[in-house]
N, C-alpha and C positions, 0 to 999 in steps of 0.2 A: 504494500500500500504506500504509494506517495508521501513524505511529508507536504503539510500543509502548510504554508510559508506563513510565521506570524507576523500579527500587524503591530506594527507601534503601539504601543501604550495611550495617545494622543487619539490617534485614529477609533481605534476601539471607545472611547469615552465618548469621542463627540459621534459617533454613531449611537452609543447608548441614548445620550442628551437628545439629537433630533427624535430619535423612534418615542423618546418619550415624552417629548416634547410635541411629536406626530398624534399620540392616544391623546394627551393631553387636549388638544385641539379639538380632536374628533366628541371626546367625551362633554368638551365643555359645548359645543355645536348643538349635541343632542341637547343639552340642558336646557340650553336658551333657546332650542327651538321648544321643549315642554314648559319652558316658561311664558313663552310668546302666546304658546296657546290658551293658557292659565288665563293671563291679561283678558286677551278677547273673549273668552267666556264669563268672566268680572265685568268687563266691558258691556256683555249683552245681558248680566244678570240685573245691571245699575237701572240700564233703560227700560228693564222691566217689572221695577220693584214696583209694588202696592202699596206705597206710603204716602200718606196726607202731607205731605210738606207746608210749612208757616208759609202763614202770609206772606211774611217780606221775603222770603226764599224765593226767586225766581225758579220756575219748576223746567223751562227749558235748562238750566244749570244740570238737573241731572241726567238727562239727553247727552248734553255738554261732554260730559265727566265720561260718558260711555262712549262716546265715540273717540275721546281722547286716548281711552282706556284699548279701544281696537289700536287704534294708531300704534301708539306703543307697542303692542304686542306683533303687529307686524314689520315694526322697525325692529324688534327683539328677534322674530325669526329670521328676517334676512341675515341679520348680524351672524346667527348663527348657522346659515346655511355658510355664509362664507368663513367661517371660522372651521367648522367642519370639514367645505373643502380645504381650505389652507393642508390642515391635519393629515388628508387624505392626500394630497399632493405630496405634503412632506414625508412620509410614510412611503412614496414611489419615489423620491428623488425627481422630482421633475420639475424643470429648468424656473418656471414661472412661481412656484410654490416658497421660495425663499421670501421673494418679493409680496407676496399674497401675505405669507406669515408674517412679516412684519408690520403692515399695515393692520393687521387685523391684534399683533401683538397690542401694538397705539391703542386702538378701542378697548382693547377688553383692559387697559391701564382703566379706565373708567368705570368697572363694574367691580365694587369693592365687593369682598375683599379675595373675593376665588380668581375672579379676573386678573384684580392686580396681580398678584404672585405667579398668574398662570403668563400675564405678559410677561414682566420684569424678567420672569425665566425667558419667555423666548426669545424677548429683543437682548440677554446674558448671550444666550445660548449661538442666534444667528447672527450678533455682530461681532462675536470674538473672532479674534484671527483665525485659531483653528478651526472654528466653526465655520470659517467663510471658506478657508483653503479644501477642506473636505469636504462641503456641498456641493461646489462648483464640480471639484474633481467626480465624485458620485454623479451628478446630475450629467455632466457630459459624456461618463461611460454607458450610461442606459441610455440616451439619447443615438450611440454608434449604434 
């Protein structure tokens, strides 16, 4: 049987770091797509409550609050679809998903506090040197 040539110590890590950095992604995708859903059905619950609202209460306000309540929840899903894919591209090594991950790193800095830690790791993770020398390299061999 062949030996198997081992890898660097570096290379081996920052392979660990993206693939779990790739779940990572995938996993938080899923979530804030079950949370985007959550929203909208909060969203359609408001607009259908059975409550005598006061006087001074303008009662379109809880109309309002429900459609705002959709809005959000489908700005949560997109987010998560493209966070997801990010994951799923980084996971294949494919050429555009560095660039994807990063961007999507930015946003989820905004969703404390699973977000933040889940970016701060990946924008660690994709703008370290060895992280960028070993994507690019990956990302071009699967591309031949």
């Amino acid at each position: 049987m062949p030996a198997v040539p081992a890898q660097p110590k570096q290379q081996h890590d920052m392979k660990m770091h993206i693939n779990i950095l790739g779940w990572l992604f995938v996993g938080c995708g899923v979530l804030f797509g079950l949370l985007g859903i959550t929203m909208i059905f909060a969203g359609q619950i408001i607009n259908r409550l059975p409550i005598v609202w006061p006087a001074e209460f303008p009662f379109t306000m809880a109309h309002f609050a429900g459609w705002i309540a959709g809005v959000a929840g489908l700005t949560t899903i997109a987010l998560g679809a493209g966070v997801a894919a990010a994951g799923s591209g980084l996971l294949q090594y494919k050429s555009w998903a560095r660039v994807l991950s990063i961007i999507m790193s930015i946003f989820l800095l905004f969703k404390f506090p699973v977000g933040t830690a889940v970016g701060v790791y990946g924008l660690w993770v994709l703008f370290s040197q060895e992280g960028q020398e070993y994507y690019k390299a990956r990302a071009a061999s699967t591309m031949a």
